[in-house]
C-alpha positions as CSV (number, residue, x, y, z in Angstrom):
1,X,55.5,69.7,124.8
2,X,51.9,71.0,126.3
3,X,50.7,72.6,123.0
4,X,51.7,69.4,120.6
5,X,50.7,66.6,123.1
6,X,46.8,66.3,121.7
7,X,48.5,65.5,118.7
8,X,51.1,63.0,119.9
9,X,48.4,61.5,122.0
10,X,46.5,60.4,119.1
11,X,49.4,58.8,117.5
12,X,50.1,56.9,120.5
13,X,46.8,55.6,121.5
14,X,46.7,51.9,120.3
15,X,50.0,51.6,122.5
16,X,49.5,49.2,125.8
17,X,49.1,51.3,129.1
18,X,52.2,49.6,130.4
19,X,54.1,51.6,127.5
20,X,55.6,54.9,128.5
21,X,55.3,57.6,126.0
22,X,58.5,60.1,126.9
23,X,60.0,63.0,125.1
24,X,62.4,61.8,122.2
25,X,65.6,63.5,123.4
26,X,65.3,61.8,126.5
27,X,64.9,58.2,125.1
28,X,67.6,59.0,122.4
29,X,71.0,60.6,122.5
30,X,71.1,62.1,118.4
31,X,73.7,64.3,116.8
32,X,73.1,65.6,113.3
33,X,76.7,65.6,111.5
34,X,79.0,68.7,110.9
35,X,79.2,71.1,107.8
36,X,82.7,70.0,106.6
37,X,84.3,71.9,103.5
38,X,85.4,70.1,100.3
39,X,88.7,71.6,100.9
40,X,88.9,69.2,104.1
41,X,88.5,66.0,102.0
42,X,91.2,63.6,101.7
43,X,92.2,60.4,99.6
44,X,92.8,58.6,102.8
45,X,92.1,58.7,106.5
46,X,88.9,58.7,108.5
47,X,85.5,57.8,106.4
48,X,82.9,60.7,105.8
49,X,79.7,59.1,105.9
50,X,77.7,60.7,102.8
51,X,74.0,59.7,101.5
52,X,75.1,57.3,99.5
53,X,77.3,55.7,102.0
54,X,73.8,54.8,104.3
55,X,71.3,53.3,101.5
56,X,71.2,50.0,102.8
57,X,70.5,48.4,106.5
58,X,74.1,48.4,107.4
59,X,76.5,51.5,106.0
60,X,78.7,51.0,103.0
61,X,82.0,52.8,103.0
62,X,82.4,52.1,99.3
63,X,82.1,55.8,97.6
64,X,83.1,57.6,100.9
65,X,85.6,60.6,101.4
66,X,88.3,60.9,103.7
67,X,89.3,63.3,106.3
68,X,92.4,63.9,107.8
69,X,92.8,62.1,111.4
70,X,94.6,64.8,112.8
71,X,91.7,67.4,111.7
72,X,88.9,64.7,113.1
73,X,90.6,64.7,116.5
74,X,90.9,68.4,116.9
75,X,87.8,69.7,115.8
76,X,85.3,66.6,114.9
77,X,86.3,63.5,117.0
78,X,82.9,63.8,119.1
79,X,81.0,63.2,115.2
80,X,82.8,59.9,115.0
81,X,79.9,56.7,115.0
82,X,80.2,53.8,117.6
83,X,79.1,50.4,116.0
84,X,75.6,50.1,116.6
85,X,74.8,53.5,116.1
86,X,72.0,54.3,113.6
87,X,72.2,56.8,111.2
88,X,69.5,58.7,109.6
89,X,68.9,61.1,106.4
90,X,66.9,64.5,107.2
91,X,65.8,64.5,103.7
92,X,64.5,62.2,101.3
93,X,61.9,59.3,102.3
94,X,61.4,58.4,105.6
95,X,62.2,55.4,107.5
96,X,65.2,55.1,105.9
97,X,67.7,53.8,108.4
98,X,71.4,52.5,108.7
99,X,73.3,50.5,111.6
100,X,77.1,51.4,111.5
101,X,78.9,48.5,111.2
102,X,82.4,47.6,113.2
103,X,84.5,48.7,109.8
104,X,82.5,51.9,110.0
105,X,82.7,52.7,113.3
106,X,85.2,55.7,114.1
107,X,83.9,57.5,110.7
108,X,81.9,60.6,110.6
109,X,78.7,61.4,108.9
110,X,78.3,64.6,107.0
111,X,76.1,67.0,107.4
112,X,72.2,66.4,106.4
113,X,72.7,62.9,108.4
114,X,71.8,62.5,112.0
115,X,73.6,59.9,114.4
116,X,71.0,58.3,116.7
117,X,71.9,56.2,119.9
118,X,69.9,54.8,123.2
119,X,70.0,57.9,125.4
120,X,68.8,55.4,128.7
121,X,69.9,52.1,129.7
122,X,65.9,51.0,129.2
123,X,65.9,51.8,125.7
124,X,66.7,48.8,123.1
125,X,68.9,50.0,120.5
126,X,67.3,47.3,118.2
127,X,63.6,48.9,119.1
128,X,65.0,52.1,118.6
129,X,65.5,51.3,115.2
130,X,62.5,49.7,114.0
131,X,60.8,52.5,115.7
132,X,62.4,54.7,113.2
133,X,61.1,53.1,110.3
134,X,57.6,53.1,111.7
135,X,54.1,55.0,111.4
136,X,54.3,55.8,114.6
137,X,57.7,58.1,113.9
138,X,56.7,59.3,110.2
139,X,53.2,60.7,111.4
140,X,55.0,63.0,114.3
141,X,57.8,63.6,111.5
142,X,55.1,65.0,108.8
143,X,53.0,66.4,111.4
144,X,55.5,68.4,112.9
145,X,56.0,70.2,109.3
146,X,52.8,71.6,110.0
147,X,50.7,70.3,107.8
148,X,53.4,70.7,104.5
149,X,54.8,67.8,102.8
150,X,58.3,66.8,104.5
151,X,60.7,67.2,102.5
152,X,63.5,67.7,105.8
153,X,63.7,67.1,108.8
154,X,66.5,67.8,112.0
155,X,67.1,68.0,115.5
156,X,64.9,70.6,116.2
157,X,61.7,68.2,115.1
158,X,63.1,65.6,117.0
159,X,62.8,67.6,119.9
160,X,59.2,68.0,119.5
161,X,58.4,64.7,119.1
162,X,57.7,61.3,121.3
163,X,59.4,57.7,121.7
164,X,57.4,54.9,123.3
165,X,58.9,52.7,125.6
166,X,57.7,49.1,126.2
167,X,59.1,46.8,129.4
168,X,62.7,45.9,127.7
169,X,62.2,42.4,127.3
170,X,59.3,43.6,125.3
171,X,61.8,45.8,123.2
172,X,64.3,43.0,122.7
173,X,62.0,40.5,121.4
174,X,60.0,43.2,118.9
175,X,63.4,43.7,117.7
176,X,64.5,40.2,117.5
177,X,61.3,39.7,115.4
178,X,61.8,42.6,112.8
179,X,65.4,41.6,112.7
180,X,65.3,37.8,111.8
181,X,63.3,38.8,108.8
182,X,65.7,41.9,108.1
183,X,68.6,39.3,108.5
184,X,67.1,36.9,105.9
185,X,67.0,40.2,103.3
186,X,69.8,41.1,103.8
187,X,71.4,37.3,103.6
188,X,69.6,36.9,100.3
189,X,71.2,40.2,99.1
190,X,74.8,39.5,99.8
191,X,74.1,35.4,98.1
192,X,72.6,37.1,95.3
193,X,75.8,39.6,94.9
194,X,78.2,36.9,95.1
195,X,76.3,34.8,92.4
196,X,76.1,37.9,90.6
197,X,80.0,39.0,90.9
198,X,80.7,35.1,89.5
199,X,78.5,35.4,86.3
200,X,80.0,38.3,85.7
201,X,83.6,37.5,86.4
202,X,83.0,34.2,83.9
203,X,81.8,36.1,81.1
204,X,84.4,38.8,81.3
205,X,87.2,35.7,81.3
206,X,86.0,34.1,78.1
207,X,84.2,36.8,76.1
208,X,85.9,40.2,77.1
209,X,89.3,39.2,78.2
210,X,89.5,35.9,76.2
211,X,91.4,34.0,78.8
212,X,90.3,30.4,77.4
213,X,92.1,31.7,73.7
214,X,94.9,33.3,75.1
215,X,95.7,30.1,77.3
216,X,95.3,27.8,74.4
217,X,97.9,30.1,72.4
218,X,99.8,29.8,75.5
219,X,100.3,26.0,74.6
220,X,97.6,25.0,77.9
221,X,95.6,21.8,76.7
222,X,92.6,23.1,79.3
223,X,90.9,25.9,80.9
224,X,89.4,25.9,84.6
225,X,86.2,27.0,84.3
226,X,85.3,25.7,80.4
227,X,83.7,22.4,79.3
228,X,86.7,20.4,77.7
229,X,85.2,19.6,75.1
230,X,84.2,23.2,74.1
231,X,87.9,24.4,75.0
232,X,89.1,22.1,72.2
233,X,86.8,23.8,69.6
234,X,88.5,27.5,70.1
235,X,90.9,29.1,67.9
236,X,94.8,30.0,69.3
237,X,94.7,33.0,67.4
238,X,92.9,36.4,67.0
239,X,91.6,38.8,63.9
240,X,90.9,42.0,63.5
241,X,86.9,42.9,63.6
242,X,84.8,46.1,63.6
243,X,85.2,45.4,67.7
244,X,88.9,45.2,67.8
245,X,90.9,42.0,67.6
246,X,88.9,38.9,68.3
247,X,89.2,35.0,68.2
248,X,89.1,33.7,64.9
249,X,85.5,32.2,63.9
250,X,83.8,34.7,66.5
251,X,81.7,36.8,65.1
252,X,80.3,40.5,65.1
253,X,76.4,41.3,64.6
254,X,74.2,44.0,65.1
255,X,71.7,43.6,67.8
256,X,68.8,42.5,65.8
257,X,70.4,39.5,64.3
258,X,70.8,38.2,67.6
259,X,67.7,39.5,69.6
260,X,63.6,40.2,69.5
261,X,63.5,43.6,70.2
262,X,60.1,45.1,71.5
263,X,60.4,49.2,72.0
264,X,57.6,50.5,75.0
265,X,54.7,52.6,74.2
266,X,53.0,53.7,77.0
267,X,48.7,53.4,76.8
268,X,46.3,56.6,77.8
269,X,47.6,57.0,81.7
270,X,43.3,56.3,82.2
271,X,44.2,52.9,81.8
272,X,46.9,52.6,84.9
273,X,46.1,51.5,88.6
274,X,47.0,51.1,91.7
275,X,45.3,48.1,92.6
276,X,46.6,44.9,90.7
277,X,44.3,44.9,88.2
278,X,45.6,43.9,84.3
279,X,49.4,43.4,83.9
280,X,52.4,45.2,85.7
281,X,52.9,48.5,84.0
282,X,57.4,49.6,83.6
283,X,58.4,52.9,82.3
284,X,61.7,54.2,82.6
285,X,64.4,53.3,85.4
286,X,62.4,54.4,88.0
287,X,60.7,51.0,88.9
288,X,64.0,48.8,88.7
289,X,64.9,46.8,91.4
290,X,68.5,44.2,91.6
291,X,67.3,41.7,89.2
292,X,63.6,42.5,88.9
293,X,61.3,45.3,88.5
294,X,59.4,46.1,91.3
295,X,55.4,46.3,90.4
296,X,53.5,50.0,91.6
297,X,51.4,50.6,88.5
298,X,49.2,48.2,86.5
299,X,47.6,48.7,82.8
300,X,44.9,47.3,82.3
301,X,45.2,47.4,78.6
302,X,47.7,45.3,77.3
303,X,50.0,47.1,75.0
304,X,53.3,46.3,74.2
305,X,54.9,42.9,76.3
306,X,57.7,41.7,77.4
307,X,58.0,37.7,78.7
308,X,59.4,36.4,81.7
309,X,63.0,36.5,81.8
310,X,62.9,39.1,78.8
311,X,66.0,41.6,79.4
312,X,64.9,45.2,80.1
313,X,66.4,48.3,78.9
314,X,65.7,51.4,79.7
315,X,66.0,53.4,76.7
316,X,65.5,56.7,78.0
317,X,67.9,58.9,80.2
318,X,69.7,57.5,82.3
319,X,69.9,55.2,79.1
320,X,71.7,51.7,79.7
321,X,70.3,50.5,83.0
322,X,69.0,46.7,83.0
323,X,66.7,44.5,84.1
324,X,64.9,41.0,83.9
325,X,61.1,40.8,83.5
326,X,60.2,38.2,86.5
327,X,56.4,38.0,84.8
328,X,54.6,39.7,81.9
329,X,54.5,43.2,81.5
330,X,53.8,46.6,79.6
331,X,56.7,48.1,78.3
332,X,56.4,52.0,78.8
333,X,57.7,54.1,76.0
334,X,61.4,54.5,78.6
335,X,61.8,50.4,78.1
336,X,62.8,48.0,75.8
337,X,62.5,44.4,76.4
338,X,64.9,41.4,74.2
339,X,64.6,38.2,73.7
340,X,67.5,35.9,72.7
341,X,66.9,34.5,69.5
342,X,68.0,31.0,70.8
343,X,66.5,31.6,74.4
344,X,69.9,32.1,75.9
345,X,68.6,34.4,78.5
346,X,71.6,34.3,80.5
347,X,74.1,34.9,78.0
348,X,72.1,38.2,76.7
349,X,71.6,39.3,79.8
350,X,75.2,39.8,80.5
351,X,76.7,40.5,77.6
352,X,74.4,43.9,77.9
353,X,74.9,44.8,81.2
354,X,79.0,44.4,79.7
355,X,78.4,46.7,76.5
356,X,76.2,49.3,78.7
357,X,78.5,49.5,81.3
358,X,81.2,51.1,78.5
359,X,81.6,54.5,78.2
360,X,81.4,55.2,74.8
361,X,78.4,52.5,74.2
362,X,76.0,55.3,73.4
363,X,78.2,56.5,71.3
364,X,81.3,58.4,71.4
365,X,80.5,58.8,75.2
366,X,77.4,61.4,74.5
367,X,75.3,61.2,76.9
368,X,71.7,60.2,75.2
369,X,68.6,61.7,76.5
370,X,66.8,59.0,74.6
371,X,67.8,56.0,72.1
372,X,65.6,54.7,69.1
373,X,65.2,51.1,67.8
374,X,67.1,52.2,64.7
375,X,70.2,52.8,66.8
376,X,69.6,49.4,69.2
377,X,69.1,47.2,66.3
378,X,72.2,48.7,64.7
379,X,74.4,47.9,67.4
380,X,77.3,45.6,66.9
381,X,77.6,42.8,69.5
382,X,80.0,40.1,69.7
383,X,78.5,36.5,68.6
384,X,80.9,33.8,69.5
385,X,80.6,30.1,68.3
386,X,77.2,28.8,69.2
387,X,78.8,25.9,71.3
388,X,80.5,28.6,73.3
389,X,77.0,31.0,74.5
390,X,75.6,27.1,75.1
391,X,78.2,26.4,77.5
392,X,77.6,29.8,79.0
393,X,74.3,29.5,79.8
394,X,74.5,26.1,81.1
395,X,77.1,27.5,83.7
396,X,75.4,30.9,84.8
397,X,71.7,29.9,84.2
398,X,71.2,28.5,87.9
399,X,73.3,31.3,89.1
400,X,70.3,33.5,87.5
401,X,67.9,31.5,88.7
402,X,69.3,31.7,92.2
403,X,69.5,35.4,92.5
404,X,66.0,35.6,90.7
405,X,65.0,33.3,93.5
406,X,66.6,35.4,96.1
407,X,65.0,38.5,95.3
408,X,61.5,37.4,94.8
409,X,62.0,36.0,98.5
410,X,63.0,38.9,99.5
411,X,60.5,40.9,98.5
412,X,58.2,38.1,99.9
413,X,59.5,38.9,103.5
414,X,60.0,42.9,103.3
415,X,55.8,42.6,102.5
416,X,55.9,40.7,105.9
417,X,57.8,42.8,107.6
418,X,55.9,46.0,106.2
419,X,52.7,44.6,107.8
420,X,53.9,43.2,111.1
421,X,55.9,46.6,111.9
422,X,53.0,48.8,112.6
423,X,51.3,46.0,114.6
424,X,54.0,45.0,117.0
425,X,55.5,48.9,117.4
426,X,52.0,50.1,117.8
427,X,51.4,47.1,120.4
428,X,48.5,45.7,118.5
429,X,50.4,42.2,117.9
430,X,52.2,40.8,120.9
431,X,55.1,38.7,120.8
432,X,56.6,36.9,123.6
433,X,60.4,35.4,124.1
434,X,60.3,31.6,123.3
435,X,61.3,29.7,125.8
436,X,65.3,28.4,126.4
């Protein structure tokens, strides 16, 4: 520790005095996960943790592989995560951290992910993790790759580094703090994925799967979720249509008889910035968020726009991914931004998000590097009765809304967040408990 402390010293001086500065290892107990062969996996069984699986705040099993209990407890039963435990990539950015959950717990992270838990009793598990995702641990994580840009980090940097350690009420209330406004995110995420899963579930009922039809040919005089007065307008029967059977009266268009279609150009990179100034610059898939695109890079020419609640598509590999312009923007030569003809927003929004998500959409299932506005305008959507998409939107337009709402909020609060971390882990902003 002698030869690095200078350094550690420095990044620990705006702490209080009453804050101990110790040697990480013996404020926390962490275990990078075991090489395991493919060979091992299973269908079923216990849960290897992968990258994937540790994305958000709180792991996701969805995606995982499986490893066979019997194997776990012979040879990898001291890997398995406790609920509470926080789990950590050694690569990729920094400060990226996970809480294993009570349906996680008992799984085992793969290799390249380090399990992290309070090593003494005065440690706050809660602190521990904000600490994580703070300045204070990033500089002592780049710094101890001597100067290089981190690219990977494991146990043995750990070891060289330091974990500060305020009075534990102290630690408990920090934690509180950071983790009412985590909660909120992460509230707002799981309302906006249930509004989601129901404008989605709605529009594959009546315009993929047909339900209101086929219960009409069934001889039912209503249908759940449909306007009665729309129900009574569909056909009982089905024709055949460059799309496959369909209801009779529905139509098939291409894509320009039913949108605007702008294609991105990007302007002379001289004209991008960092600093807000001129409109939010989009190229590609790289700046999408869940609804929104999140804003790095502004032009300060205006080139080619796209309007708020314009439908994004990024037309560039990975070609098919979607999102919704929450302002105006420049459209980069890797998006394409559409506009409903009749403003049905809503009702565009998902139908693409249902054609990309087919395999063959692109084609015959090639896998498109790039796609042109030829090829975009010549694809054949479905165009039911006008009455029907009106009824749509009327349905799933406040779910939109909502989840537009939601995110924006969000983002709102992560901004907070990002500027009261540093201060309260670096002691600069003090919070006290409120009183019972």
């Amino acid at each position: 520790m002698s030869e690095i402390e200078p350094l550690y010293s420095g990044v620990f001086t705006e702490c209080p005095d009453e804050w101990d500065i110790i040697p990480f290892p013996d404020a926390v107990d962490f275990r990078e996960g075991p090489g395991i062969l493919a060979k091992d996996f299973r269908d079923s069984g216990v849960p290897l943790l992968r990258l994937r699986n540790i994305e958000r705040p709180f792991v996701d099993l969805a995606g995982c592989n499986f490893l066979d209990p019997q194997a776990v407890d012979s040879k990898w039963s001291h890997f398995r995560v406790l609920p509470g435990d926080l789990l950590v990539s050694t690569s990729g950015t920094l400060g990226r951290v996970s809480v294993v959950t009570d349906e996680a717990a008992g799984s085992v992270p793969y290799t390249g992910i380090i399990r992290m838990r309070p090593a003494r009793a005065d440690v706050d598990a809660g602190f521990m993790r904000y600490f994580l995702t703070s300045p204070l641990f990033q500089l002592q994580a780049e710094a101890s790759a001597a100067g290089s840009v981190l690219r990977h980090f494991g146990p043995s940097h750990l070891r060289e580094m330091s974990f500060p350690v305020p009075p534990p009420d102290e630690q408990r209330t920090i934690a509180a703090a950071l983790g009412a406004l985590d909660g909120k995110i992460e509230q707002n995420r799981r309302t906006s994925q249930v509004l989601d899963e129901l404008a989605r579930a709605l529009f594959r009922a009546w315009f993929v799967d047909f339900d209101p039809v086929k219960a009409k040919a069934g001889g039912r005089s209503a249908f759940p979720s449909m306007p009665q007065s729309v129900f009574d307008t569909l056909s009982d029967t089905f024709v055949s249509s460059e799309l496959g059977l369909v209801p009779e009266g529905w139509d098939v268009k291409p894509l320009a008889d039913c949108v605007t279609l702008t294609m991105g150009q990007s302007p002379p990179s001289e004209f991008y910035n960092e600093i807000g100034d001129g409109l939010p610059f989009h190229q590609g898939v790289t700046d999408f968020g869940f609804r929104h695109p999140t804003h790095r890079v502004y032009c300060a020419v205006p080139g080619r726009l796209a309007e708020t609640d314009d439908v994004l598509l990024s037309v560039r590999a990975p070609v098919g991914r979607i999102n919704v312009a929450d302002r105006s923007l420049v459209l980069g030569r890797g998006l394409a931004g559409l506009r409903h003809l009749h403003g049905r927003q809503s009702f565009l929004l998902h139908q693409l998000r249902h054609v990309f998500a087919e395999e063959d959409a692109m084609g015959e299932g090639t896998i498109y590097k790039a796609v042109t506005k030829q090829f975009l305008s010549q694809l054949l959507l479905l165009a039911p009765p006008t009455e029907l998409q009106v009824a749509y939107e009327q349905a799933v337009r406040p779910l939109d809304q909502a989840v537009s709402a939601n995110e924006l909020e969000s983002r709102r609060i992560d901004a907070m967040r990002d500027f009261l971390l540093p201060n309260l882990m670096s002691g600069n902003v003090l919070v006290t408990a409120g009183n019972d």
